[in-house]
C-alpha positions as CSV (number, residue, x, y, z in Angstrom):
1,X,35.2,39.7,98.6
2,X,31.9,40.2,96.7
3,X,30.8,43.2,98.7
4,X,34.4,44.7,98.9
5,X,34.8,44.9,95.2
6,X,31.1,46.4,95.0
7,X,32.0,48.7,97.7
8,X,35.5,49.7,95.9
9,X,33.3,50.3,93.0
10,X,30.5,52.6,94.7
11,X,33.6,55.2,96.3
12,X,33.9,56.2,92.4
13,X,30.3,57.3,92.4
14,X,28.6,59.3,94.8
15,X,25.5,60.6,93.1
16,X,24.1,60.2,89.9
17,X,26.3,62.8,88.9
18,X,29.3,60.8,89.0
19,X,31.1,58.6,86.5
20,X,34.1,56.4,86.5
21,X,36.1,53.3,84.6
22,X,36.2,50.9,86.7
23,X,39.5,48.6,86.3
24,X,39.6,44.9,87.4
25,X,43.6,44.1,86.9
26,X,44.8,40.5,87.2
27,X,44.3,37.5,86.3
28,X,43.0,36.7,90.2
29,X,40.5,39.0,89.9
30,X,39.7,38.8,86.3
31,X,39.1,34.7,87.4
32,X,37.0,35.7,90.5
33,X,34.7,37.6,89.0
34,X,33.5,35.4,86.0
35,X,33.1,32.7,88.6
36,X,29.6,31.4,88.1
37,X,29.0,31.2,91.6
38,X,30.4,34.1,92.8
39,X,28.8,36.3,89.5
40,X,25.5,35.0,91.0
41,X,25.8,37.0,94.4
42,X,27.0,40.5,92.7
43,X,23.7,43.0,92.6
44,X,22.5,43.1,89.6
45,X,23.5,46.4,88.1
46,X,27.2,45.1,88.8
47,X,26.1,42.1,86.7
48,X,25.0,43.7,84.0
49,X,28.0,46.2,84.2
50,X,30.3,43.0,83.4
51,X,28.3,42.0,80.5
52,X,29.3,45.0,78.8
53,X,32.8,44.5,79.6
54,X,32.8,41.4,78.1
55,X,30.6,41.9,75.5
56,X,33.3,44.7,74.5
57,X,36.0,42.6,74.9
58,X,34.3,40.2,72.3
59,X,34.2,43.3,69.9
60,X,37.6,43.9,70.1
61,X,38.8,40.5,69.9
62,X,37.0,40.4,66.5
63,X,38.4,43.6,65.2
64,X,42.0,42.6,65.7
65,X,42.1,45.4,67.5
66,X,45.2,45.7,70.2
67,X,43.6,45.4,73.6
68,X,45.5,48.5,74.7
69,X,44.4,50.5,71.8
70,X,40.7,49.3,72.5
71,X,41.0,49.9,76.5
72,X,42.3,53.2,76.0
73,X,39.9,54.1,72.9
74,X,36.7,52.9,75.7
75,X,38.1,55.0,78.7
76,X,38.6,58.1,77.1
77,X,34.9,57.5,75.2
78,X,33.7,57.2,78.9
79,X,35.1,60.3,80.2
80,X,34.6,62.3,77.4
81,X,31.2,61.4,78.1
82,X,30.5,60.4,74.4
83,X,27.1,60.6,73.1
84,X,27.1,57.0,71.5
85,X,29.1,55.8,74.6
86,X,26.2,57.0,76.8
87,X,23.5,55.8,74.1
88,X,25.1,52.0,74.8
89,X,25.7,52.1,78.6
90,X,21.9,53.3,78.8
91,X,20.5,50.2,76.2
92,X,22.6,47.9,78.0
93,X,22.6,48.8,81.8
94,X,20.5,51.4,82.5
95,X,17.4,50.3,80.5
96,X,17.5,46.7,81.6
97,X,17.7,47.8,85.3
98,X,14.7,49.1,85.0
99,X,12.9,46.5,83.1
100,X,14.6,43.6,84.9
101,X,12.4,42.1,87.9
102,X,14.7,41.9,91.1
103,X,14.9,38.1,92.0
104,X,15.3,37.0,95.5
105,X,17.4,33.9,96.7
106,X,14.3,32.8,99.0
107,X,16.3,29.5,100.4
108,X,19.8,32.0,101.0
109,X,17.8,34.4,103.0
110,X,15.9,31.7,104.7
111,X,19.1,29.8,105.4
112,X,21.1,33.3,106.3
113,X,18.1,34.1,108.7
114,X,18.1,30.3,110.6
115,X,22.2,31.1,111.0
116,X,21.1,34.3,112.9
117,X,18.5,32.6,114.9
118,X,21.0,29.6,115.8
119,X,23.6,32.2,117.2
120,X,21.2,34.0,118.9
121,X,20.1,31.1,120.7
122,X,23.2,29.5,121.2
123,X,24.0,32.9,122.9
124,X,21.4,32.9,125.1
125,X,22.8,29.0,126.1
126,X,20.1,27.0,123.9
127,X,22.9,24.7,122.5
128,X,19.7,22.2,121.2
129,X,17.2,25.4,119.9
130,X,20.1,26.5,117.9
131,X,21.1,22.8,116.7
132,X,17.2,22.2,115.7
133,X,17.1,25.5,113.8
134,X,20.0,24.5,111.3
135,X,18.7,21.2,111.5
136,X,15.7,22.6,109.2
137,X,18.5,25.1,107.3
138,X,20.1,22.0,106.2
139,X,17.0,20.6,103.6
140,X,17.3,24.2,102.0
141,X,20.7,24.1,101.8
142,X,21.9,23.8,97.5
143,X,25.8,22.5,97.5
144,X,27.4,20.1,99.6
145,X,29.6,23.1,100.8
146,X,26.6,24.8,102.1
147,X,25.7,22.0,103.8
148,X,28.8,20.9,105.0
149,X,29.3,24.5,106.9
150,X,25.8,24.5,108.2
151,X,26.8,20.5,110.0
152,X,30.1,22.2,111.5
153,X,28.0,25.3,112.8
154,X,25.9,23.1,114.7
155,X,28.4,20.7,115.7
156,X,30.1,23.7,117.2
157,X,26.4,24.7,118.8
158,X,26.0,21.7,121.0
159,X,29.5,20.2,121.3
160,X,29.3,21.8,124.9
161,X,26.0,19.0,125.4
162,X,26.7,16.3,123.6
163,X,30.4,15.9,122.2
164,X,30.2,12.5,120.7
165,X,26.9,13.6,118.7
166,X,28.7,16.8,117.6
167,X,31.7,14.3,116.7
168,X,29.6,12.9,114.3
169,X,28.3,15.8,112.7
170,X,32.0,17.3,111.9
171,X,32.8,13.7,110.5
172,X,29.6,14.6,108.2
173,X,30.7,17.5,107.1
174,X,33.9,16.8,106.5
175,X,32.6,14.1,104.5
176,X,30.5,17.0,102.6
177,X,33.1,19.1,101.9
178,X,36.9,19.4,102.9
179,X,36.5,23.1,103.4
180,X,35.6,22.8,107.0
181,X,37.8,21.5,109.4
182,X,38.5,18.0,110.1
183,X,37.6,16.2,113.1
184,X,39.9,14.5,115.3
185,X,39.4,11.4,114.7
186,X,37.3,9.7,112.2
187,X,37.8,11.3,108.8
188,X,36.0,9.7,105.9
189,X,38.5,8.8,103.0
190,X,35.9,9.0,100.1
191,X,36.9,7.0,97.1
192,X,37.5,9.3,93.7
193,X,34.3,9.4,91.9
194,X,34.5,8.3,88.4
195,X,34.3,10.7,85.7
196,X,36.2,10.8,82.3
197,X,38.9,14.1,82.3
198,X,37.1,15.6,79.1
199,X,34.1,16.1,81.0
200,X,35.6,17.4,84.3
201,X,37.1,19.9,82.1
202,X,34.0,20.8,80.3
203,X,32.2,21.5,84.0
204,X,35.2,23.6,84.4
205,X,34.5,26.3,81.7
206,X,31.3,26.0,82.2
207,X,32.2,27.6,86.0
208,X,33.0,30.7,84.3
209,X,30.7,33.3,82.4
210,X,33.0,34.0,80.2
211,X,35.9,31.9,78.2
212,X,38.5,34.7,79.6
213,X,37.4,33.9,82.7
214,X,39.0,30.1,82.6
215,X,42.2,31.6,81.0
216,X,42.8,34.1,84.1
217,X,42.1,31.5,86.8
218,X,45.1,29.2,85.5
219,X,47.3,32.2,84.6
220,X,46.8,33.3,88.3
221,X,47.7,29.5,89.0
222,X,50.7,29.5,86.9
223,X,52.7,32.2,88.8
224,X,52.5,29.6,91.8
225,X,53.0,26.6,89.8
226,X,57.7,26.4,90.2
227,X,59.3,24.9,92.6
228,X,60.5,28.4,94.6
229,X,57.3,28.6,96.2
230,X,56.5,26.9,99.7
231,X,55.7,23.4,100.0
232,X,52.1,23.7,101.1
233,X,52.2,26.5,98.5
234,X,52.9,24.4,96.3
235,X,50.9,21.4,97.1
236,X,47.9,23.6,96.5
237,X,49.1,24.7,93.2
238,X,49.4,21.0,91.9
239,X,45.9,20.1,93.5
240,X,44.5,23.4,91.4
241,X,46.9,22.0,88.4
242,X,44.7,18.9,88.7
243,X,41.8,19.9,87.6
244,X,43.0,21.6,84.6
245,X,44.3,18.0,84.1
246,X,40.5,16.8,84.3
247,X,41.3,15.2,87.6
248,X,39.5,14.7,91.2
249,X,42.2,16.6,92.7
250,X,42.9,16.6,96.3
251,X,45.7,16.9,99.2
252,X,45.1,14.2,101.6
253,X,47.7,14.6,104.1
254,X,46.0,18.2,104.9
255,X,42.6,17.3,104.4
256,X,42.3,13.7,106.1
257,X,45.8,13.8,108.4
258,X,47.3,10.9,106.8
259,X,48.3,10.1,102.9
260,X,50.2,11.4,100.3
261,X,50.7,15.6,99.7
262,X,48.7,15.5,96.8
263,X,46.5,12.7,95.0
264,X,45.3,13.0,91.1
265,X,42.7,10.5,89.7
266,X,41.1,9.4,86.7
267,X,38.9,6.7,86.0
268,X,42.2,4.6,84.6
269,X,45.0,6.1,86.2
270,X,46.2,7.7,90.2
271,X,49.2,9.5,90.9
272,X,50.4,9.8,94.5
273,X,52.6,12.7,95.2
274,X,55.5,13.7,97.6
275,X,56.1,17.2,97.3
276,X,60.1,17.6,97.4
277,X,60.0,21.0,95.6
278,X,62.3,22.8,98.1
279,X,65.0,19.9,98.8
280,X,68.2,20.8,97.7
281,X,70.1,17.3,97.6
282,X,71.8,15.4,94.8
283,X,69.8,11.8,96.3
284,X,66.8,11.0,97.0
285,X,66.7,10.0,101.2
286,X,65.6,7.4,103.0
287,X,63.2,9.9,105.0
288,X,61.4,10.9,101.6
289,X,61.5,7.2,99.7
290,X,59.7,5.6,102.6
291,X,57.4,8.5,103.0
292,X,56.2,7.7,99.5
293,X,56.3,4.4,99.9
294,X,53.5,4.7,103.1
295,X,51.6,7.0,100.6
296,X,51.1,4.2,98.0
297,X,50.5,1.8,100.9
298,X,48.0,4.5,102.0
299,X,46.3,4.5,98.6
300,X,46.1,0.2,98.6
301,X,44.8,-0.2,102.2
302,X,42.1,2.5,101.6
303,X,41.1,0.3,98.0
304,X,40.3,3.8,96.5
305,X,40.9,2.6,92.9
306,X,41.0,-1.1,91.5
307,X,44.3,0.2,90.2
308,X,47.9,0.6,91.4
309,X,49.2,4.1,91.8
310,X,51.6,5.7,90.2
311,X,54.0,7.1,92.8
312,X,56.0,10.3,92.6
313,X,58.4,12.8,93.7
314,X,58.8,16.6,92.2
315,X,62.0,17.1,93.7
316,X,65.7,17.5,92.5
317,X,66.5,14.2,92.0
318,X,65.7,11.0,90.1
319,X,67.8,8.9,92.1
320,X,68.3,7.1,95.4
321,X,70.7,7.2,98.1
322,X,73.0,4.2,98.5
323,X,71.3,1.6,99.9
324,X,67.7,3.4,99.8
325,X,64.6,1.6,97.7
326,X,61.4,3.1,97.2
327,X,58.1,1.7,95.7
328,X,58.4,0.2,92.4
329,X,57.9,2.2,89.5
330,X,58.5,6.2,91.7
331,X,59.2,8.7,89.0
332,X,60.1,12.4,89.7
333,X,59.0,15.4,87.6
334,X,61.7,18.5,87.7
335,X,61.6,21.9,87.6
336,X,61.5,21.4,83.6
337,X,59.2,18.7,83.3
338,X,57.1,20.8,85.4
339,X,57.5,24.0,83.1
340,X,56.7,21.6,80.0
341,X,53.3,20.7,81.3
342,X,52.8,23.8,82.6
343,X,53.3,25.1,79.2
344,X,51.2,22.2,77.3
345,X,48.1,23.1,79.9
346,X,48.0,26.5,79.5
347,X,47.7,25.9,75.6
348,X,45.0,23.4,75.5
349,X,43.2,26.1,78.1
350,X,43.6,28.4,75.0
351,X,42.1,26.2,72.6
352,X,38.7,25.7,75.3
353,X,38.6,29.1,75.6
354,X,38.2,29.6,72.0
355,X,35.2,28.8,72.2
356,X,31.8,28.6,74.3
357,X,31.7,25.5,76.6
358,X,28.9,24.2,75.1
359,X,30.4,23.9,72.3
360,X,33.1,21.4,73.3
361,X,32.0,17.2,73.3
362,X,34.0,15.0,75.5
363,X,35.7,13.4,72.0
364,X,37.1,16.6,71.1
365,X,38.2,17.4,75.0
366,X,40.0,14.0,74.8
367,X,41.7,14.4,71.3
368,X,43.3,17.9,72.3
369,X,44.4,16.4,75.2
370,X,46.2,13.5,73.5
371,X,47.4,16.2,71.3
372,X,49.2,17.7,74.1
373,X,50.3,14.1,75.8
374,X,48.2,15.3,78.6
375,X,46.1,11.5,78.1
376,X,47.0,8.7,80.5
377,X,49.9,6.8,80.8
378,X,50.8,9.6,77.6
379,X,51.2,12.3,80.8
380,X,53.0,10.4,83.1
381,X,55.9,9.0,80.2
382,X,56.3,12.5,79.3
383,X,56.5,14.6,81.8
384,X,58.6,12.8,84.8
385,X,61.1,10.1,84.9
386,X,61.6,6.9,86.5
387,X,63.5,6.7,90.2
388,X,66.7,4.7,89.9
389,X,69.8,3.8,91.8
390,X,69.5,2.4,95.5
């Protein structure tokens, strides 16, 4: 995606005669591109070039200026070629590319240059050579998502000589990261590590160069967040809502084969969740109460919290079929509950993006959460209901 946005970019400008504005639409896009870790792998005149925008924006945004007055005002400065235009772009772009040193990744080219050697030699039918080569890939490598896809390369590399060890390095990576793809048999359940929501949700600005940046990626994430989309659609969307909840979000049933759709956990608090979003009936079945039911069971035998936790449907309905009993205490949030929280997120995402990441404590994370009864036990009374009937 990186070089096919810096690619899209380059067709506008041929020689160093050209010019062009350069529009990034969307809140997708506007969310992938402040990404810290994808802002790191753009060249740097690209980088620099997104400074300006944002410096700009900033400008505007303390003018009072109407962003479309402002983005029209700055294209037609650009074509126009203004004179003070051109005096800015140079001191901020131009200049700096000059005087900047070009830094290299040394461990991503070392590691992108053992991936070559490994297929090369696994090509040529050295399962073991290749396998070695990533073996010394792997100390260089920085996130446990690197590290979990270098593990499935060379699990793939010598599976053909020795299946059971290349077994065990999937389980590993899986272990690393659920990105990769899980193993047949012996998935690691990894108990939620404890961290308070305030400073999950701290980290999470911080992942963006730019405040703007954190208010695109949950706009994006709101047009998916109702109940028309698909369920695995959707189960995604509530494991994305999750961290803007300042939980470890996951999906366990697609990640480890077994479990509940989607799992939410804080240090004092897990939610279990059926997603129901497309049913169309007027009563919970007994299909859907005793698949929650094995979720919560799921969540006790695995002891991945010293609490129980708190089961629950988005669906249709907050009420059994005759004769049908699901775990105690199953509430169900609805398409309006759902829009309600929706709503109350997207406003304390505001209120972070208001101002620089650093400049948030966990305290005032926490309060504005309370504020928005996004705290606890506070979430869960107001934005579901309790299961009845049976």
């Amino acid at each position: 995606m990186v070089h096919r946005i810096e690619q899209g970019m380059g067709r506008a400008v041929r020689s160093p005669a050209d010019f062009a504005a350069v529009i990034l639409a969307g809140p997708e896009l506007g969310s992938y591109v402040s990404n810290v870790d994808v802002y790191r792998h753009f060249g740097r005149d690209l980088q620099l070039q997104l400074e300006v925008a944002r410096e700009l924006a900033d400008y505007a945004r303390e003018e009072g200026t109407p962003p479309q007055t402002v983005f029209e005002s700055l294209v037609d400065q650009l074509l126009r070629r203004d004179a003070g235009w051109r005096a800015y772009y140079d001191d901020r772009v131009r200049n700096r590319l000059q005087a900047d040193p070009i830094t290299i990744d040394r461990a991503a080219v070392d590691i992108a240059e053992a991936e070559r050697n490994a297929l090369r030699l696994a090509m040529n039918g050295d399962g073991n050579g290749a396998g070695h080569v990533l073996t010394a890939a792997l100390e260089l490598a920085a996130s446990d998502a690197r590290r979990a896809d270098l593990l499935e390369a060379k699990a793939r590399f010598i599976h053909p000589l020795d299946p059971a060890e290349a077994m065990r390095l999937q389980t590993a990576a899986h272990a690393a990261s659920t990105s990769v793809a899980r193993p047949p048999i012996g998935s690691v359940v990894r108990p939620p590590v404890a961290r308070d929501a305030a400073s999950r949700l701290i980290d999470l600005a911080r992942s963006h160069t730019s405040p703007n940046g954190l208010v695109a990626q949950f706009d994006a994430l709101r047009a998916r967040l109702t109940f028309d989309s698909s369920a695995s659609q959707f189960e995604l969307a509530v494991q994305e809502l999750g961290t803007f909840l300042g939980a470890e979000s996951r999906r366990p049933e697609k990640e480890d084969g077994e479990g509940p759709d989607n799992l939410l956990a804080w240090t004092d608090l897990s939610i279990v969740a059926e997603a129901k979003n497309e049913a169309g009936y007027a009563a919970i079945p007994k299909k859907d109460a005793e698949q929650l039911l094995h979720s919560v069971q799921w969540f006790k035998d695995k002891n991945l919290a010293p609490h129980d936790p708190v089961p629950v449907f988005f669906g249709p309905s907050q009420t059994y079929d005759t004769g049908v009993h699901g775990p105690p205490g199953a509430r169900v949030v609805f398409r309006d509950h759902l829009a309600a929280l929706v709503d109350a997120v997207r406003q304390v995402v505001a209120r972070l993006a208001g101002k620089p990441a650093t400049d948030w404590t966990a305290a005032d994370v926490h309060r504005l959460l309370a504020g928005h009864g996004l705290n606890g036990s506070q979430l869960v009374q107001r934005y579901s209901r309790p299961v009845s009937g049976g």
